[in-house]
SEDRENKE-563222 format. One record per residue: y, z, x of N, C-alpha, C in turn. Coordinates in pm, whole numbers, plus 50000, padded with zeros to 5 digits. Each point is the difference from the previous one (the first is absolute). Example, Ala and Ser with C-alpha at 12.3 -4.5 7.8 and 13.67 -1.06 7.14 Angstrom:
2
494315078051319501195000049911501205000050090 501054992849965501195000650082501095007349923 
//
This chain:
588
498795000050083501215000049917501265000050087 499725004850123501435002450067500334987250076 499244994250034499904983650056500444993449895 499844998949893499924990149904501755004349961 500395011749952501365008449980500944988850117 499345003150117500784998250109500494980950023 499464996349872500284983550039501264996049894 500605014749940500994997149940501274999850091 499935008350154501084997750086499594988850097 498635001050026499494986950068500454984649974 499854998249878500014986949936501434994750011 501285006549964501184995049992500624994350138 499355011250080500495001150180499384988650068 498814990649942499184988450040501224992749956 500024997549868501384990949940500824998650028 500475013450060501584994950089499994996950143 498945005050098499794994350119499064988950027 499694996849910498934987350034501174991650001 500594993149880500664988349952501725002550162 499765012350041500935003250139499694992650086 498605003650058499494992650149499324990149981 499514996249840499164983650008500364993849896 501595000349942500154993749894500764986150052 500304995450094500124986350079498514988549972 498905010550056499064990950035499414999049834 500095006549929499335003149845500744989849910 501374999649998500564989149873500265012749931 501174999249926500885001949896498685004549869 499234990549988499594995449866498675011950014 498905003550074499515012950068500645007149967 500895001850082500665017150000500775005049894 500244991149903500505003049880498885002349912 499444996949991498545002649904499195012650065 499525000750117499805007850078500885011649971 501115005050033500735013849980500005002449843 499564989649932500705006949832498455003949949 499074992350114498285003149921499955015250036 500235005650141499925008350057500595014949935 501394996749936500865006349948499245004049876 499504991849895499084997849895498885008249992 499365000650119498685007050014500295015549982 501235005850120500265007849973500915006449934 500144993449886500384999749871499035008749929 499024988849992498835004049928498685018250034 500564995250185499475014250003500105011549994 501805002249979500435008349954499665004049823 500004990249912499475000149889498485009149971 499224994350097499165009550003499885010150028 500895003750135499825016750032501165007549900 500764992849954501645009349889498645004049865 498894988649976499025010649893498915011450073 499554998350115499485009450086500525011450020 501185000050037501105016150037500685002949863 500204991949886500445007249941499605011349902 498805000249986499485007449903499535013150108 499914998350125499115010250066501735008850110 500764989050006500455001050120500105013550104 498734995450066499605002350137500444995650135 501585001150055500264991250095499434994650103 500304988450047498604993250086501165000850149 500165007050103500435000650096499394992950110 500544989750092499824993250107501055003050110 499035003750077501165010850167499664988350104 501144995150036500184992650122500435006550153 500785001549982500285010450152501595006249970 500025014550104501035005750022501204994450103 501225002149877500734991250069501315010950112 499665013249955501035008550018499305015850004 500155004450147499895014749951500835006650087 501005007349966501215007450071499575012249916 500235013250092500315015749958498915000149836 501015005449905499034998149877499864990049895 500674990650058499674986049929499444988650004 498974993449931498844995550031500024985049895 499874989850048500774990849947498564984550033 499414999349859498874991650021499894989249924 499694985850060500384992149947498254996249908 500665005949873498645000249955500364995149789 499144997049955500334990749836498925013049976 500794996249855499265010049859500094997849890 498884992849888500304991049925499355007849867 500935006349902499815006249914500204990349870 499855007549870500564995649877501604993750002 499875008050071502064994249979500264988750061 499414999250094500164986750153499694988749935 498615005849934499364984849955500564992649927 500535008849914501174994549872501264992750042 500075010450127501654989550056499424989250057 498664998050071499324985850090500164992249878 499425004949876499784988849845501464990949984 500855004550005500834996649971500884991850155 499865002350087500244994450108499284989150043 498995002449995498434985950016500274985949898 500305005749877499694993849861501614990049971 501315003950057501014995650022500104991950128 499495004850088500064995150124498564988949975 499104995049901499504989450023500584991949935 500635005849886501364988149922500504992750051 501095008350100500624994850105499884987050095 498875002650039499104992550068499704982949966 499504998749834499334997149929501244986849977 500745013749914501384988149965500674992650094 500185008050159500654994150142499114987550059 498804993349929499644993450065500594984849876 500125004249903500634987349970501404999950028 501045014949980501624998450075500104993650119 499355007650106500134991150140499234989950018 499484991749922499004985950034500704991550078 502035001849997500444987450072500505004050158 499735011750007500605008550106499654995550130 500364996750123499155001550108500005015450109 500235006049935498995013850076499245006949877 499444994149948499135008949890499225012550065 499354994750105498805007950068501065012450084 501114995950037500595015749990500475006249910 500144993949888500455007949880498515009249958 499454993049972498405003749938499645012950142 500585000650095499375009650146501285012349946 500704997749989501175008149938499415007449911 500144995049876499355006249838498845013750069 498824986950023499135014350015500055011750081 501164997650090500515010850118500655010349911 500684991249923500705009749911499245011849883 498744992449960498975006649875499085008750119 499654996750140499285007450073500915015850023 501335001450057500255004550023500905015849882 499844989849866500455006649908498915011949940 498284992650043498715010849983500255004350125 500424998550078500025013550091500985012549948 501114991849968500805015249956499415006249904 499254995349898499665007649887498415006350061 499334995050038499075003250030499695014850142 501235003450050499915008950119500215011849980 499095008050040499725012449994501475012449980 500744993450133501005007749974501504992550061 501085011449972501424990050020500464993750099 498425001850113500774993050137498954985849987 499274994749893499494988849992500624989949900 500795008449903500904998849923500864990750022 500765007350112501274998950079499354982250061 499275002850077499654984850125499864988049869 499195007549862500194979749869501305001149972 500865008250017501575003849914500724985750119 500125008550130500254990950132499704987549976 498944996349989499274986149982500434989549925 499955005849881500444994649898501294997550037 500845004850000501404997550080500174987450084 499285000150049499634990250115499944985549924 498825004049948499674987349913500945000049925 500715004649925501394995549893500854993250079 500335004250100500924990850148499774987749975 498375000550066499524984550006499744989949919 499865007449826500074990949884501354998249961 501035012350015501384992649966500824984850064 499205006550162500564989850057499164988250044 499024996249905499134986650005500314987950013 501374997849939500344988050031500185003750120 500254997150139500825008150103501314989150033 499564983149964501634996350053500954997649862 499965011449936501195003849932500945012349987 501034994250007500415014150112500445013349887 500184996249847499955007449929498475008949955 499614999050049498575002949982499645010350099 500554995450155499955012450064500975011149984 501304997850002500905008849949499595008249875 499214993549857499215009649939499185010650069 498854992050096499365006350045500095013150085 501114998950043500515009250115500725010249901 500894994049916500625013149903498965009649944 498554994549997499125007149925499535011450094 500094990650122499095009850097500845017950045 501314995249986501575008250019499655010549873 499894995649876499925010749865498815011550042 498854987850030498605010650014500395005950114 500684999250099499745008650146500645018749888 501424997349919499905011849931498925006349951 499664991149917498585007649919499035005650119 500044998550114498764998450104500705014750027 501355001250008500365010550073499955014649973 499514997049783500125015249927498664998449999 499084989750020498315003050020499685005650099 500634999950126499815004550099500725018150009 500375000149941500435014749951499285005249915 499724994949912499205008649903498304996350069 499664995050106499015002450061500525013350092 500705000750074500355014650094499965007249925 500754999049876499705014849898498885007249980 498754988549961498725004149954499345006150144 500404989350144498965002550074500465014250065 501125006149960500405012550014499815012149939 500254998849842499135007049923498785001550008 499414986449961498215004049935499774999450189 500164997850087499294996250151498914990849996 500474993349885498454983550004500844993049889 499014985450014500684992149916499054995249904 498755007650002498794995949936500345004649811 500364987749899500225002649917499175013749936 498444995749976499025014349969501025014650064 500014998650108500775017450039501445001049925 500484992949951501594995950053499825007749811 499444988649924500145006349809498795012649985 499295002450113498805011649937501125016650054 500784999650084501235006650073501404998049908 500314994749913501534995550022500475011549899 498825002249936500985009849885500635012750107 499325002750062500375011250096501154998050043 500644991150041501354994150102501235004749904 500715003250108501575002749878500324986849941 500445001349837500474989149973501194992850056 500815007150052501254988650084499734990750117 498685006350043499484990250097499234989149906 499334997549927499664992349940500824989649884 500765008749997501444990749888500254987650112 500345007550123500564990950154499104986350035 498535006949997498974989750033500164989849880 500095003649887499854989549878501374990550007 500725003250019501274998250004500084987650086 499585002450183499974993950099499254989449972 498555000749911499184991249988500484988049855 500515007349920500734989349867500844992650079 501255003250043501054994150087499444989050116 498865002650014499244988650062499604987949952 499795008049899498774986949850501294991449963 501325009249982500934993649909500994987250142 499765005550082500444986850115499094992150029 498884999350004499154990650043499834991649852 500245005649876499154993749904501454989049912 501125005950078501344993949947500145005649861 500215013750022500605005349846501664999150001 499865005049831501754996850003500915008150144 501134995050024500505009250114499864993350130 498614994250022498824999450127499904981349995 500414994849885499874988549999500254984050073 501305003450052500494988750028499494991650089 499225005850079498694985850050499654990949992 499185010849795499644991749918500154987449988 501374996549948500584990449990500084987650085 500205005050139499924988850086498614993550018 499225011949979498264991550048499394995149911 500264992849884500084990349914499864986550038 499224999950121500334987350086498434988749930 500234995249952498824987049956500414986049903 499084992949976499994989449924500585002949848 499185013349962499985002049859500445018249958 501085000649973500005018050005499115002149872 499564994449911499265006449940498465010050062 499474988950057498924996450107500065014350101 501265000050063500665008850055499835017049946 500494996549877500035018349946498634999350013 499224989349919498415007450013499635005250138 500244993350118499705004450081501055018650073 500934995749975500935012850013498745013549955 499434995749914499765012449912498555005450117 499464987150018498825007750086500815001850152 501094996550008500405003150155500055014149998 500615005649855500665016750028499025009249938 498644993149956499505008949910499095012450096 499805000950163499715008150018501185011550041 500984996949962501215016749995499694999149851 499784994449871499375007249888498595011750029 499344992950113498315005449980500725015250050 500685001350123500455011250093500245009649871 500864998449938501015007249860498575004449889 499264988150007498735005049903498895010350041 500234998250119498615007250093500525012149983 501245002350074500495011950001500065011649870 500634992349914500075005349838498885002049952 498974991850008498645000749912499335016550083 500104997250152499445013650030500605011350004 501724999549970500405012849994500575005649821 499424995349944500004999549861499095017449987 499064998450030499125010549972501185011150084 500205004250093500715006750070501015000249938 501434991449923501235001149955499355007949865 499115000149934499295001749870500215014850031 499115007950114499605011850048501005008449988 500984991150044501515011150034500784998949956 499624995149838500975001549941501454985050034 499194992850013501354987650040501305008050119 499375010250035500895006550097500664985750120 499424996550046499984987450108501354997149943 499674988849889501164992449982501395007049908 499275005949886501495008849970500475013650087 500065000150099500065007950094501485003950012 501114987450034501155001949975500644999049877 499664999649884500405001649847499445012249978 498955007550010499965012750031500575005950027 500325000050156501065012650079501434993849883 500364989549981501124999049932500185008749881 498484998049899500205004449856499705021050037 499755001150132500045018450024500935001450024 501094992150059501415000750080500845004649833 499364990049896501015003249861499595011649949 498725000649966499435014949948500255009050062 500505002550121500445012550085501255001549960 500574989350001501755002449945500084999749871 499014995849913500745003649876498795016349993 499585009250050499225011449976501055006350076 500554999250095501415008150064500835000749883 500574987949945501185002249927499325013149865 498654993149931499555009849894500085017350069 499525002150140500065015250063501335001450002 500944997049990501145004250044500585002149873 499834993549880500375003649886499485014049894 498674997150062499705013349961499605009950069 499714998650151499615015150106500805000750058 500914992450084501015005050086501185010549994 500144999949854501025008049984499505014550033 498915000149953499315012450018499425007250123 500694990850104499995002350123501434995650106 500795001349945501484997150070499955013050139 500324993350084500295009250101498675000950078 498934998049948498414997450076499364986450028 501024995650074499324985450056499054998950047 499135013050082498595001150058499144995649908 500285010449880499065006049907499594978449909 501514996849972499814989649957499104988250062 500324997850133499214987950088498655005049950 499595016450072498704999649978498964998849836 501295000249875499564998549893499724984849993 500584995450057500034983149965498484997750095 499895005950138498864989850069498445013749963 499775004349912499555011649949499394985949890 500604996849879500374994549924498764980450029 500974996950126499414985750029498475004250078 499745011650029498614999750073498905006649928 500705007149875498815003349880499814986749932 500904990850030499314987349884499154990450101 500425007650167499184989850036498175002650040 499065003049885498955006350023498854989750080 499335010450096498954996450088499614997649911 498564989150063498544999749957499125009750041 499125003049954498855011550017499314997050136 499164986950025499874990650101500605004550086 501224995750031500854998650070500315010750067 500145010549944500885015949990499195005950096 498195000749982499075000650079499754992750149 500534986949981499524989550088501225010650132 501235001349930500705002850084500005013550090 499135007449931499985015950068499354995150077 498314990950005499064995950105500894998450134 500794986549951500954997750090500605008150141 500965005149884500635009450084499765013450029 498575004850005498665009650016500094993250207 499974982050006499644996850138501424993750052 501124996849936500764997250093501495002649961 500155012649894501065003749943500235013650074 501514998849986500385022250033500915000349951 500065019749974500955005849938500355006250116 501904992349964500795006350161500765011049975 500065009150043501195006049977500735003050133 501284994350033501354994550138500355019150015 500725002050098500015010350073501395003449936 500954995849922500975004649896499505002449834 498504999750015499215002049849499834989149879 500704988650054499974988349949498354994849983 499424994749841498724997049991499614985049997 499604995750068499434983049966498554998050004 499644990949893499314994149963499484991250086 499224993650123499974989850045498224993249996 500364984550009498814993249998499894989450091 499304999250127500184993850114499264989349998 500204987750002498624989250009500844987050093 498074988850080501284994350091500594987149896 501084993150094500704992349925499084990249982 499014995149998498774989249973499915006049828 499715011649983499665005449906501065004149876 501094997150039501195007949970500314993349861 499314991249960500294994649814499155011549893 499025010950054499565010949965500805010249980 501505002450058501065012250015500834994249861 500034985149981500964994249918499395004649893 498264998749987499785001649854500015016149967 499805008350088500525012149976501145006349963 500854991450036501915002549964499694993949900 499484989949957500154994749832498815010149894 499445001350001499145005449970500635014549942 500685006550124501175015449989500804995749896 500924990750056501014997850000501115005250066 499575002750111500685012050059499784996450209 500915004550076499594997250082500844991750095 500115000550136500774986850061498774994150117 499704987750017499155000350096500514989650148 499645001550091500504996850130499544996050095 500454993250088499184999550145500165014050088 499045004650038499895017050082500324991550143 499434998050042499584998650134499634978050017 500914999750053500174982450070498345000150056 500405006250134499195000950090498314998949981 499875010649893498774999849963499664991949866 501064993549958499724994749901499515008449845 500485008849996499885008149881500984999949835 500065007349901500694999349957500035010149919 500635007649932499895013949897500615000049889 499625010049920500704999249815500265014450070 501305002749969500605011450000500955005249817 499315017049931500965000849955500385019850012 501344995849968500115012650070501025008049886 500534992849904501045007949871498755011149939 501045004349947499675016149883498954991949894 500344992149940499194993249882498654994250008 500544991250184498714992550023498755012750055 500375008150033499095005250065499345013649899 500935001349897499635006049889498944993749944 499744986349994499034992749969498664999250065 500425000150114498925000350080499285012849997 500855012249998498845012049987499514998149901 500364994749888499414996049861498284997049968 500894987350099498364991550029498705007250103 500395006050087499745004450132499055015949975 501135006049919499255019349988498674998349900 498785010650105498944998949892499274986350020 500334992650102498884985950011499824998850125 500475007550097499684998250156498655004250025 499534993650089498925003650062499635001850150 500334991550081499805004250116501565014450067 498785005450095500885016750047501474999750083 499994984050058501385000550047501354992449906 499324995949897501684995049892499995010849902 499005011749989500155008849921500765012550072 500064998950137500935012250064500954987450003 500584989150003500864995249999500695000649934 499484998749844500485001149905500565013149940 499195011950007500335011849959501585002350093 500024997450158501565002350031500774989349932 499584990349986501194990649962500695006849870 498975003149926500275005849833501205012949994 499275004450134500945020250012501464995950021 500014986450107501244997250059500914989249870 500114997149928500044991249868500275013949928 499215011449932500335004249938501195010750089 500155004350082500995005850054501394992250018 500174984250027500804995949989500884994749875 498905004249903500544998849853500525011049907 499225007550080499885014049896499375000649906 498564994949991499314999149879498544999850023 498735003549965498865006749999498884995049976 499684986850008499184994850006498425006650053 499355003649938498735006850029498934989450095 499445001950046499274990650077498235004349933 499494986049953498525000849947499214995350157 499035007649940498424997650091498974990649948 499744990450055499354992449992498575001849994 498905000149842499165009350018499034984649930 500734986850027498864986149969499274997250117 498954996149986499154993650093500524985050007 499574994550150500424987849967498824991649900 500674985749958498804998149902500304985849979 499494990949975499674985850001500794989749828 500615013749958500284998349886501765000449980 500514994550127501624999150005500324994550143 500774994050011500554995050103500315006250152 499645012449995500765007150139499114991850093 498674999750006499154996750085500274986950075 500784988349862500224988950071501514999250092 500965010449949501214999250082499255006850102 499045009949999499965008650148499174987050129 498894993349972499554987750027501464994850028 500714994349942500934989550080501155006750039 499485014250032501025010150130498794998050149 498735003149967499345006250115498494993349956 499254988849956499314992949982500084989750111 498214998250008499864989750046498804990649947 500284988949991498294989249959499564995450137 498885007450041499784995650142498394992249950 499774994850108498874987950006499564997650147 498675007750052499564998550104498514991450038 500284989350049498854989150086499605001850076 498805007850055499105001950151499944989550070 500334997050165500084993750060498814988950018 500214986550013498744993149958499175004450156 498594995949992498735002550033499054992950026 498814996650059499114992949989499484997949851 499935015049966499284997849897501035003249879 500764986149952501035001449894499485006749874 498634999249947499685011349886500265012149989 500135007050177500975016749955500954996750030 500884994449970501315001150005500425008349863 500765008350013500595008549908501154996949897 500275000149884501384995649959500195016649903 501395005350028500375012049961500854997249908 500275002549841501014996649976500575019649960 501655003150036499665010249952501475003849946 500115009449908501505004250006500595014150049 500714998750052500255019450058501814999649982 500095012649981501055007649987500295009050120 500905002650056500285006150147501255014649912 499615007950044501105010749998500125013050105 501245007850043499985003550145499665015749918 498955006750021499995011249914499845005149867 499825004749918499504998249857498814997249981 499115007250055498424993550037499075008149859 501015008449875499885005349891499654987149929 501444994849993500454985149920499114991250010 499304998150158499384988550000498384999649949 499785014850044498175000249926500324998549888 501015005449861500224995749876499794987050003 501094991350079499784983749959498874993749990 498965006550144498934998750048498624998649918 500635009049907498565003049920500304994849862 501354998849982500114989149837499364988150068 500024992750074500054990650069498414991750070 499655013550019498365001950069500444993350130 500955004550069500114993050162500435019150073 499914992550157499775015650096501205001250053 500385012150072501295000350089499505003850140 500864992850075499405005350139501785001950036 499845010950162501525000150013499864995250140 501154991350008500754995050104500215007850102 500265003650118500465004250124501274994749999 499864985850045501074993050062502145008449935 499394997249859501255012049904500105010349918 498175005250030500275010349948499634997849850 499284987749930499915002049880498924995749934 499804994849925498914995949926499864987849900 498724995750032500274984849900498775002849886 500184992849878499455004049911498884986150013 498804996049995499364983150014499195000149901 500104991549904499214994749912499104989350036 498904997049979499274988550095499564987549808 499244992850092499654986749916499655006849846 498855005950053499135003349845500555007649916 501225006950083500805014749887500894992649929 500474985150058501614994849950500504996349869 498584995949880500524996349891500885007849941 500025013649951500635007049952502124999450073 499884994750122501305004750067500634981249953 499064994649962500594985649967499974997549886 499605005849880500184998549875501495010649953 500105012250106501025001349967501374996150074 499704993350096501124991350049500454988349885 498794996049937500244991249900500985003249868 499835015150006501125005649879501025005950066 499905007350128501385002950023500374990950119 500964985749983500334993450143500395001750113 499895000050135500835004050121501394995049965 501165001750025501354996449995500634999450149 499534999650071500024991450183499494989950037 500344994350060499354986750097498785002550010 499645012849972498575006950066499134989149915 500495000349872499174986149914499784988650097 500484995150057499244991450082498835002350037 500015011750087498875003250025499225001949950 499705006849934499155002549884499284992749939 500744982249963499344990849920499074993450107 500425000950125499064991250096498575010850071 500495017049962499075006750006498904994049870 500495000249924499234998349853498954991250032 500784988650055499024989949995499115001250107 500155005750089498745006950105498945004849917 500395013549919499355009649959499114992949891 500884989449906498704989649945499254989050074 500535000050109498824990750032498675012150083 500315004950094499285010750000499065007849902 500475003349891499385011449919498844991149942 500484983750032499154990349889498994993950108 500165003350120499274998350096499674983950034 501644993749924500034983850037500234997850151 500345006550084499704996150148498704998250081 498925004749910498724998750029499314988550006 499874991150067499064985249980499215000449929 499744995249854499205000149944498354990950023 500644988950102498904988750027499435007450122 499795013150018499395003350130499515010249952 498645004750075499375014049974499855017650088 500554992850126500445010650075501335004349993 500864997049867501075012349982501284992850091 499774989050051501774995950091500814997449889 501155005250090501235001249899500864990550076 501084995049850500844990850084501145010649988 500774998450090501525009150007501414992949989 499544985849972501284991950034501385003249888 499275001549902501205005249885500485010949986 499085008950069500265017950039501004997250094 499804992950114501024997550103501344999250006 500374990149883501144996149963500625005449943 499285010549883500615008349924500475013550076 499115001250114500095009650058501474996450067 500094990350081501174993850065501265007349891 499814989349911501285000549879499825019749993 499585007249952499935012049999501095009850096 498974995450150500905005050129501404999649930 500794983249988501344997450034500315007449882 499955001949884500735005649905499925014349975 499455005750088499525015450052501095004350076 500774988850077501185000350085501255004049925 500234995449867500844996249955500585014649961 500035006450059500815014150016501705002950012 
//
């Protein structure tokens, strides 16, 4: 199936380089019949696989080679041909043999047919590459291409000199569009640290939305210059260059229709995601606008009827008003949990050497679209770059209100022994600087599989590790470990609890003094069905999904050769995953 798949990029790329290097010795009358049969076929074979994938769709992935690997970004020039692809090939294949079809009676009087006809299919080859590639850096090279080829079809006639002057104005519009694609590629490959669509939408809800407004933004502004929208147009106009403009628009339409596919691809897969959040994405700034009015017209209503009743107490007032906006802004249950886990491994309660209390939450700047969803989430909060150097970044809050909140959330749910002496001073020092009495609860829950702390504490101090015994003569013992452990410096109470919901052991560390909690192969279902209900909210998800797929191929014991009876195992897909694993293990 993957051979046969594979003659849908095969076939077009014959069509446009054959009729290149042997369309002299072939005749006109060949290579025109020839590229449109070719075009036709895989026409047709897309027809067949768009009913194959669509009812099951199972994506059929074909990996060619790595084109890029710097620090934590990993960049492979590899196709992935799902339900959606096939649908955009249907429509690309099925137009593009029209094209074809009808161009052999338009150009019958022409004498370069056989470069026109080497053109076309350069153009339909390179248009299944953009739709067809895994991710935005294969994207990017049919986006390029295509470009290319629009050059060379605008400017087909070549000794007319209006024709190149079209041509060149076109090439001038797209270098813009090239320039906000190329930005809203730095965006992503900065955020998500890959460009592999799968990571990029199974991750994105996590990302602050202003970074993603930016990416969408960068990437429309692309579609809308390359595709000559209103504004973006005036190109247009000049590259109108032929016999017949009717003839012309038809063709116009397949010149620009892959900045339609870009706009469709994109939308069709982030539909489910804009759905999730509430259309947050796109009404994002009509939002903050329509809170900007509801805040001012709920000021003017407080002031008509509470302020008076507080003349002379401007304290008392602010804190009635942000008292006010942070009771309406209620946690999720999920969430509320996810976050003690959290900040159980990489949160503290400060209290500064003038008695001043802050709130802080430290994570590095790779990670740092996790601090955003916590300030949204509060509503509360400022977050920052800490440290250049190390690349870090922190949610700091430190007012009377915000941190009133936080003991809120916080008293009565701690569990490990050093944020609970953290916490008890932070509380003494808070209520002394207020003058007010906040009692401090004891935390008398077990941890338990039935709320979120476990998964924020995991994407504080979790790891998905995956260990391969060094190969051997005899590759049948080779070992494959898949396992998950939790590391904590002390609390060796905490960890036999986890230990034994869990059915995994603790051993303690030397090196710091602490202890890791390890769950092995056979204990793991239970720690992955509830990963399945409560999600990681870190990058750590990366990891995790490429652990997953270890742990099923493993548990299913598909690395085992089945056509052999002494037990050899193949490791080649363990390998890779293992590879991919390592690098996103980095991503700290």
């Amino acid at each position: 199936m993957y051979n046969a798949i594979s003659l849908i990029i095969i076939l077009p790329c014959i069509s446009w380089l054959f009729p290149l290097f042997f369309g002299r010795q072939l005749g006109y009358v060949f290579v025109t019949r020839m590229t449109s049969t070719l075009i036709i076929i895989t026409t047709l074979i897309t027809y067949y696989y768009f009913y194959q994938l669509l009812g099951n769709n199972n994506p059929i992935n074909l990996e060619l080679f790595n084109y890029l690997n710097i620090d934590y970004l990993d960049i492979n020039y590899n196709f992935e041909i799902d339900a959606l692809t096939i649908t955009m090939l249907l429509a690309i294949t099925t137009i593009s043999s029209m094209v074809h079809i009808y161009s052999i009676g338009y150009m019958e009087t022409d004498p370069h047919q056989v470069r026109f006809f080497s053109l076309l299919s350069m153009f339909t080859f390179w248009m299944i590459i953009l739709v067809t590639g895994s991710n935005y850096f294969v994207l990017f090279v049919g986006w390029e291409f295509i470009g290319v080829t629009s050059y060379l079809l605008i400017s087909f006639w070549v000794t007319r000199l209006q024709a190149m002057k079209s041509a060149l104005s076109a090439v001038l519009m797209n270098r813009f569009g090239d320039a906000f694609f190329v930005l809203g590629l730095c965006v992503i490959a900065y955020v998500f640290g890959t460009l592999n669509y799968s990571t990029i939408f199974a991750t994105a809800y996590l990302i602050n939305t202003d970074l993603l407004v930016l990416i969408m933004l960068a990437l429309f502004i692309a579609a809308m210059a390359k595709s000559a929208q209103f504004g973006l147009h005036n190109w247009l106009t000049l590259a109108m260059e032929g016999w017949n403009n009717r003839a012309l628009l038809k063709f116009h339409y397949i010149r620009e229709y892959p900045q339609l596919v870009l706009i469709i691809i994109n939308g069709l897969r982030l539909i489910k995601l804009l759905w999730s959040t509430h259309l947050k994405l796109v009404f994002g700034i009509i939002h903050n606008m329509g809170q900007f009015v509801g805040n001012c017209t709920y000021l003017l209503k407080f002031t008509n009827t509470n302020l008076i009743k507080n003349i002379g107490a401007s304290e008392t007032t602010c804190e009635t008003l942000l008292t006010n906006n942070l009771t309406n802004n209620i946690i999720d249950d999920k969430f509320k949990h996810w976050l003690i886990g959290f900040t159980e491994g990489d949160g503290s309660f400060i209290v500064s050497n003038r008695g001043y209390c802050e709130f802080k939450l430290t994570q590095s700047s790779i990670d740092s679209q996790v601090l955003y969803k916590i300030k949204n989430e509060l509503g509360l909060g400022h977050v920052a770059v800490q440290d250049k150097n190390n690349s870090t970044h922190h949610l700091r809050i430190r007012d009377k209100v915000g941190n009133k909140k936080i003991i809120d959330i916080f008293n009565g749910n701690l569990h490990t022994e050093a944020k609970i002496k953290q916490f008890k001073y932070f509380l003494n020092c808070y209520n002394k600087a207020y003058g007010i009495n906040i009692e401090y609860i004891e935390n008398n829950k077990p941890v338990t599989l039935n709320n979120g702390w476990l998964s924020g504490f995991t994407d504080a101090e979790g790891c998905f590790n995956a260990y391969i015994s060094k190969e051997n003569l005899n590759k049948k013992n080779r070992s494959v470990q898949i396992r998950y452990i939790l590391s904590q410096k002390g609390d060796k109470i905490l960890m036999d609890n986890i230990a034994n919901l869990l059915g995994g052991s603790v051993s303690h560390l030397k090196a710091y003094n602490g202890y890791n909690m390890t769950v092995n192969l056979t204990k793991l279902k239970p720690i992955i069905e509830y990963f399945n209900e409560y999600t990681l909210l870190t990058k750590k998800t990366i990891s995790y999904n490429i652990w997953l797929k270890m742990y099923y191929i493993t548990i299913n014991k598909e690395h085992i050769t089945s056509s052999t009876t002494d037990g050899t195992i193949d490791l080649n897909k363990l390998l890779a995953l293992k590879e991919e694993l390592t690098k996103a293990n980095k991503i700290k």
